[in-house]
C-alpha positions, -999 to +999 in steps of 0.1 A: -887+815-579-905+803-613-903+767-622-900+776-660-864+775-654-866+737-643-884+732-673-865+748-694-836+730-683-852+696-683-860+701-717-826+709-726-820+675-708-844+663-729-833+676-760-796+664-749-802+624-742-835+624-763-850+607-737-870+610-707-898+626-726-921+619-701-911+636-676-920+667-660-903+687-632-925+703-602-901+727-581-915+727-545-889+743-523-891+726-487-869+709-462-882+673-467-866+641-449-861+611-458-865+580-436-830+580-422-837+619-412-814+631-445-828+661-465-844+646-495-831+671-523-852+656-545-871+623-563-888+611-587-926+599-588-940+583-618-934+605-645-929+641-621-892+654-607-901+668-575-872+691-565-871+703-533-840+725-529-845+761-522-816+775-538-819+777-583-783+764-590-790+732-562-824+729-580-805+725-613-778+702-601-810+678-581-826+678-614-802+664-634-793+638-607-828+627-609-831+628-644-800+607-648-811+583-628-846+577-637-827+573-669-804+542-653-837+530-634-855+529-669-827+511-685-819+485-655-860+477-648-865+449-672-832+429-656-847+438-620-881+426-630-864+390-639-845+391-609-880+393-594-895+367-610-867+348-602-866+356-568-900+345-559-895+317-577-868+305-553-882+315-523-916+295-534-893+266-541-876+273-507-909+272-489-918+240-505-888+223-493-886+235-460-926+224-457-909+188-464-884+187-437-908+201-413-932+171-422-905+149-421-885+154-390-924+156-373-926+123-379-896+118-367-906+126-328-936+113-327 
């Protein structure tokens, strides 16, 4: 099993969406879980596919699942890094109120 066929394939991905540029596909065939004991078929780190199945035509299939949804990931980041923002926001403003009642009803039995 080569991995120029992954390649080749994810550039015809490539080609396809022109997008995901980036990317690069490293075909390690294993039996990986993930942390609910599933078989991890394959995922994306940084700017590397790491496919895992053993078989070529799973291999192709886990590729463009990955691909297409680095793709989403990409498009969705900047409105989940807002949500973040936002997020911590709130919970700091959270904190700070609860700080209040807990001063206040302190007082209270005294």
């Amino acid at each position: 099993m080569t991995t120029s066929t992954l390649d080749e394939e994810l550039s015809k991905l490539k080609q396809i969406t022109n997008m995901g540029h980036e990317l690069e596909v490293h075909w390690q065939p294993d039996t990986i879980l993930n942390k609910e004991g599933m078989v991890l078929r394959g995922k994306v780190v940084g700017s590397v596919i790491l496919v895992f199945d053993k078989v070529l035509e799973e291999a192709k299939e886990t590729l463009m699942h990955e691909f297409i949804e680095y793709l989403i990931d990409k498009a969705i980041e900047p409105y989940r890094n807002k949500l973040n923002i936002f997020m911590q926001e709130f919970q700091d403003e959270s904190y700070m109120k609860r700080e209040q009642c807990v001063k206040a009803l302190s007082r209270l039995v005294q």
